[in-house]
Every structure is written in C-alpha cells, then in structure tokens.
VEXKE-50383 format. One record per residue (C-alpha): x, y, z; residue in one letter. Coordinates in steps of 0.25 Angstrom, whole numbers, plus 5000, padded with zeros to 4 digits. Example, Ala and Ser with C-alpha at 12.3 -4.5 7.8 and 13.67 -1.06 7.14 Angstrom:
! residues 2
504949825031A/505549965029S/
! end
This chain:
! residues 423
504850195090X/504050325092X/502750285084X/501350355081X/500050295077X/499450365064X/498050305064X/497350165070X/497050045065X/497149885071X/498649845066X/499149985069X/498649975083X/499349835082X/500649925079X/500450005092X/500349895099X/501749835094X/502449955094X/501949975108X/502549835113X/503849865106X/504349965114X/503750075101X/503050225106X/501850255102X/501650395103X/500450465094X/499250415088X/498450465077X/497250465071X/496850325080X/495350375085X/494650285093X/495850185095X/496650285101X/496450215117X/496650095109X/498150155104X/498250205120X/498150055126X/499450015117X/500150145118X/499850235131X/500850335127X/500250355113X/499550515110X/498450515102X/498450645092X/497950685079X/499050785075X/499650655067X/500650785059X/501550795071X/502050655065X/502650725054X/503850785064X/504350655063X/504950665077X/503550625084X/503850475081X/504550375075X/503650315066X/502050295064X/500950195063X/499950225052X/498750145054X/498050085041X/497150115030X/496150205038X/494350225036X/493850345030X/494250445021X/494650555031X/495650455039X/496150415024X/496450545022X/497150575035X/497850445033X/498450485019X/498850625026X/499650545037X/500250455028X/500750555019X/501350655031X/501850555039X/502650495027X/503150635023X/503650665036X/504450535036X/503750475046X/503850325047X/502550255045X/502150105050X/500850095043X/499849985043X/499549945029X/498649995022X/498550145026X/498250205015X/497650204999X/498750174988X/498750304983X/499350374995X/500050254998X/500950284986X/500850434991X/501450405002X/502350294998X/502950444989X/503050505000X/503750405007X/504950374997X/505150524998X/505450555012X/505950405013X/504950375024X/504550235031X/503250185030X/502950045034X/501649965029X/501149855040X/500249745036X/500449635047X/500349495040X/501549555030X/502549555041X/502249375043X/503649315041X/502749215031X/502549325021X/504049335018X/503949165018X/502949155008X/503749285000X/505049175001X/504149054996X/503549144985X/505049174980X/505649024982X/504748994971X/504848844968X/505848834981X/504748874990X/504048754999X/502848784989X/503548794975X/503248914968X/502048994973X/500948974963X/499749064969X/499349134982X/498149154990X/497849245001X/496649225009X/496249335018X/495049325028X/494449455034X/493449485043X/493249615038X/492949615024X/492649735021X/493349825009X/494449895016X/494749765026X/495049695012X/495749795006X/496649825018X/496949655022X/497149655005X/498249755006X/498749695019X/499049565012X/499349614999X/500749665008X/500849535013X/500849455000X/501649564993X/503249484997X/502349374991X/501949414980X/502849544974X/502249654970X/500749654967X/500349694953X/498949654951X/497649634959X/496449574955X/495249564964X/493949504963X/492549514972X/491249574973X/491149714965X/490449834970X/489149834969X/488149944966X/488850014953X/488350154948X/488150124935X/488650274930X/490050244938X/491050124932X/491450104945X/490750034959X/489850124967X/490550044979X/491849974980X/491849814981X/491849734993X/493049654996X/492449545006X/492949424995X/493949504988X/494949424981X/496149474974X/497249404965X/498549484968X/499549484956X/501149504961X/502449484955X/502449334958X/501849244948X/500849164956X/499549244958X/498949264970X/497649294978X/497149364991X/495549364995X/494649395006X/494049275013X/492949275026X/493749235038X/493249095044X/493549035056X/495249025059X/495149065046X/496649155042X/497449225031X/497949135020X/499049145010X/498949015002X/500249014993X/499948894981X/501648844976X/501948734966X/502148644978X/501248664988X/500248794996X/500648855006X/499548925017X/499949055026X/499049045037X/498949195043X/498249205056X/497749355061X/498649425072X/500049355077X/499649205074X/500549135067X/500349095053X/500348955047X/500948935035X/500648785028X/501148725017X/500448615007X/501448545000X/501448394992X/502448365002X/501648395015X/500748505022X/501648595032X/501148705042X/502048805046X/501648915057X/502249045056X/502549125070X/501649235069X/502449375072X/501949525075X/502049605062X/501849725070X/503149705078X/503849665064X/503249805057X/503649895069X/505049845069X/505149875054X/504750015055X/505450035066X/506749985059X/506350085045X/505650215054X/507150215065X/508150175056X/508850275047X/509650185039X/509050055029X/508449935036X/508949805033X/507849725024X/507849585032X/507349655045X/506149705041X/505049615043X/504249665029X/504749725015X/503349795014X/503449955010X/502450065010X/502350054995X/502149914996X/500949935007X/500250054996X/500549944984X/499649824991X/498549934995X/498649964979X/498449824977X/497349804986X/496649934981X/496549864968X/495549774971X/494149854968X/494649874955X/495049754952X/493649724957X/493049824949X/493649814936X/493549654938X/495149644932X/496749644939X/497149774944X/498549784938X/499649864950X/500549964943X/501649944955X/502150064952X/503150164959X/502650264964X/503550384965X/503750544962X/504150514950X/503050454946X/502050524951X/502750664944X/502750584931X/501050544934X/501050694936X/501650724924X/500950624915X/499650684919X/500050844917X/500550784903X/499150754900X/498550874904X/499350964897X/499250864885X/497750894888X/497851044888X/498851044875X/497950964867X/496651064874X/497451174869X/497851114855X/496151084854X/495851234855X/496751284847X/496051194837X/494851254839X/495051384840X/495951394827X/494851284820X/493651404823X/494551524820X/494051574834X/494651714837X/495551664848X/496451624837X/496751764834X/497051784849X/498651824850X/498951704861X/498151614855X/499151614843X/500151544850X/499451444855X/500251334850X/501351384859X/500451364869X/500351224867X/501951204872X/501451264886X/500951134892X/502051054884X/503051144893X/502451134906X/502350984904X/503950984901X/504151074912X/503350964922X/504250844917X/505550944922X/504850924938X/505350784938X/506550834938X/506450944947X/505850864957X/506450734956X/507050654967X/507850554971X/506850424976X/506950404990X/507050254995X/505750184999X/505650105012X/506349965003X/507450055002X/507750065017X/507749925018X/509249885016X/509049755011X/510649725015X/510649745030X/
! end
C-alpha cells in the first residue's frame, strides 16, 4: 500500500515501522514536527509537507495513518479539520485510538456512513488472541473452565499518571474489555475531587486528578466489573483477573511483544498457560489493507478484530464520563444511542418546535397586554389580525417537518456491513 502519515505519535511511529518492513510505501508526512528525522530513519523515501489537502484527491495514496488524540487547542482543532476532510473524501484511515473528543467522533462517524468510508481504530492489547478467549469463556457460561464469570477486575499500572495518560490507557482498555463485556451502559467512577471550588460556580474551578481513579464499568453482561489505576512496582504488568463459580482466572499482560500468561485457580489444581505474544501492528495493517484495497465484502473470520469507528468514539464517551461521575458522586447512565441524519434533523426539529412555541406564546402575551391597557396599537389596521398571525410560526414549523422528506436518504452501510460474515 501507498500510505501517508497524518500526525506523530509513539504507536503511530510503530505503524511506520511495520508498514515499512512489510513491503508498505510511505510516501507524505504531515504535521510530525520535531520527529520528522525520526519518520526519515524508518522510511528514507518519505516527504515531509504541510499541505495535508492534496490527500483529499484521493489518488495520492492508498490509505492514511492518523496519529492519536493530539496536545493543545490549535492541534485539536487542526486534528478535527483532517478528520472530517479526509473521511469526506473517502479517504481510508488507520487511526490510533483515541484521536479525538466524542462529539466529532459521532461527527465523523455521520460522515463516514454517508460516503461509506473505512476507518479503522487501533489500540494494540485489543488484537491479543486472549481477548477473543476470555470473550468465548464469558459466553460458555457454566461450560467455561471457570463456570459462569461472577466479576471482573482490571488492574492497570502507569507510569504516567497524569489525567490525559489515564484517560487515553482507560479508553484503550475499555476497547479491549468491550468483546467481554457487551456494550457499556454505565460508568461509575470514584477518586479525589477537584479542589479549589469557586463558591459562585457549581462546578470545579479544576478538573480532578486521575492518579487512583477507579471506575466500575456496567455492560450487558450480568456480572459487574472494575478497571483502576495502580502505581507500577517492580516486574509488576496489566492484570485481568476474571472471578467464575469454579475458579479465577489471571491474564498476565506484559508491555511490548512478550508473551502473556494466562493462569488458572481452580479446586482441581493451579494451571499456567503462556500465550505467544504476536505483533498487533502487523495484525492492524493487514486488516486495512484488506478493507482500504478490496472493492467487494471481507470475509468476517479473517480479521483479526470486530472493532469499529463508532465503537472506538463509544469507549472515549465512556471514558469521558468519568469527571462527572466524579463530580456528581453517582453512575453516569450511557444513552447508546444511534447516531444518524435522521436523528440529528429530528433534535433540529425539536428545538425550532420550542422556539416558535416560545415566540407564539410571546406573541399571545402581548396581545394580552395591549388589549388588557386599550393602548392605541389595537386600533392599528394590522394589529387586528393578529390572531391570524399566530398560524405563521405553526406553518413554518409544519413546513420544516416536510424536509425530512425532501432530504431523506437511503442509510449507507457501516464498516460491520462490509464484513460478510459468510465468506
């Protein structure tokens, strides 16, 4: 594949890196600043450039690595206007998750269904065969080497514990527990709140910190289950401690390519199984390879990963839920809702309802008063018809619901729907 680079970060330079060794072209670099010899080591051929809107021809490249969530208002802002071209143009898009805030994630996920584009969210522990292990044990209920799963813990240990490390590593592993856990609909959180309140605001001068954040994630399974941030001692790893009727099992998850260890405690004997560590950036460059080049549906069973654009924005909702669940001390409750044209028109609508609602009854109050007082406007001859006037915004508002109409198409397939689940 012909590929460009649309920001920097440490797994996108990852990506390069792969792609390079697999035989991939990486031909334009965008917005990578002070990395950009680091870009030249991996990939001598690459051109560093700023005019990322040639992109948008489409015939540049193949396909494009977007790096993720970037620092500062000014490259958030550039980030969101990328995001939004690129996906308009059809571009296909390998982007390290999480790239961007929820509300132009659903933006762009809009944009997406309607010019039927590919995007594809990476998050590398997601692409560990032992996900899709725990997901089958999880399902097998009282078949499973556990029983049925009872509870589930995830410990995380960070170095860097600062808010927007959290908060990224949170939506990271909120991807990887979503085969496990279904759809998330609830998030409770609890830690320190923020401190110095202005006692004229109802809300935190300053946003809370996140160094012992730990949150109780609610999906569509009936066990609960809880993810929290843990100072990293030494040889100490990730942990997903799953709790059954019949036992626990421990997923051991080492950094970089080691290989994980999965051990089970059972009433019939300790077992330790070690799980050969692969490359999730190989396994995520040959599924967008597979949906950016191929024109018809790919077959389900050989992608490595079932995770979607809107599936990457629902987990950085999720995480995003976490200071006000902080803040109001109580569960934040997750809509899950579809988010569509057809939806948004009828927001639209709803809201101009209120409006002209508001102007009709503003109208109906100063008829009121001016016939009440007798003031000389009533002799006026087009204030007499003034309850005709009253129909105007009635009409307009009736005439608005006709858009729908006008407007309405048919809803393009999302990226599930290229996935033949037959082949």
């Amino acid at each position: 594949m012909r590929l460009a680079v649309v920001g920097i970060c440490d797994t996108s330079i990852e990506l390069v890196r792969c792609a390079v060794s697999s035989g991939h072209s990486i031909l334009f670099a965008y917005d990578v600043h002070a990395r950009g010899d680091q870009l030249r080591k991996l990939a001598p051929e690459v051109q560093l450039r700023s005019d990322w809107e040639g992109l948008l021809l489409g015939s540049l490249v193949d396909g494009a690595i977007v790096a993720g969530l970037p620092q500062g208002l000014e490259a958030s802002e550039m980030r969101a206007e990328q995001l939004r071209k690129l996906t308009q143009a059809a571009v296909p898009l390998l982007v390290v998750h999480p790239a961007c805030e929820t509300m132009l994630g659903f933006e762009v996920e809009m944009i997406r269904r309607d010019v039927e584009a590919v995007i594809v969210p990476f998050s590398p522990d997601a692409y560990h065969p032992a996900v899709a292990l725990l997901e089958t044990w999880q399902l097998a209920g009282e078949e499973s080497p556990l029983g049925a799963i009872e509870q589930l813990v995830f410990h995380r240990p960070l170095e860097d514990r600062s808010r927007s490390s959290v908060l990224v590593q949170l939506a990271r592993d909120l991807s990887l527990l979503r085969p496990i856990l279904g759809r998330i609909r609830a998030i409770s959180a609890t830690g320190p709140t923020a401190k110095h309140r202005d006692p004229y605001i109802s809300g935190p001068k300053t946003l809370p910190p996140l160094a012992n954040l730990h949150v109780h994630v609610t999906g569509e399974v009936p066990f609960p289950a809880r993810w929290s941030v843990e100072i990293p001692a030494t040889g100490d790893h990730s942990r997903v401690v799953l709790v059954g009727s019949r036992g626990r099992g421990v997923l051991t998850m080492p950094p970089a390519f080691a290989d994980w260890k999965l051990e089970l405690v059972t009433p019939a004997g300790n077992t330790a199984v070690d799980l050969p560590a692969i490359d999730p950036y190989q396994a995520v460059l040959a599924d967008f390879a597979k949906l950016a080049l191929s024109r018809e549906k790919v077959a389900a069973e050989t992608l490595t990963t079932g995770a979607t654009w809107l599936t990457a924005v629902r987990d950085v909702e999720a995480a995003s839920a976490v200071d006000r669940s902080i803040e109001r001390g109580r569960t934040i409750e997750l809509l899950n809702e579809e988010i569509n044209e057809e939806e948004s028109f009828k927001g639209v609508m709803a809201v101009g309802g209120c409006l002209l609602l508001m102007v009709a009854l503003g109208a109906v109050m100063l008829a009121t008063i001016v016939e009440g007082l007798q003031l000389p406007l009533r002799n006026w001859a087009v204030w007499r018809y003034w309850p005709a006037y009253l129909l105007v915004p009635i009409a307009i508002f009736l005439i608005l619901q006709l858009l729908q109409l006008v407007i309405k198409r048919q809803q393009p397939p999302s990226i599930a729907d290229m996935i033949d689940p037959k082949k």
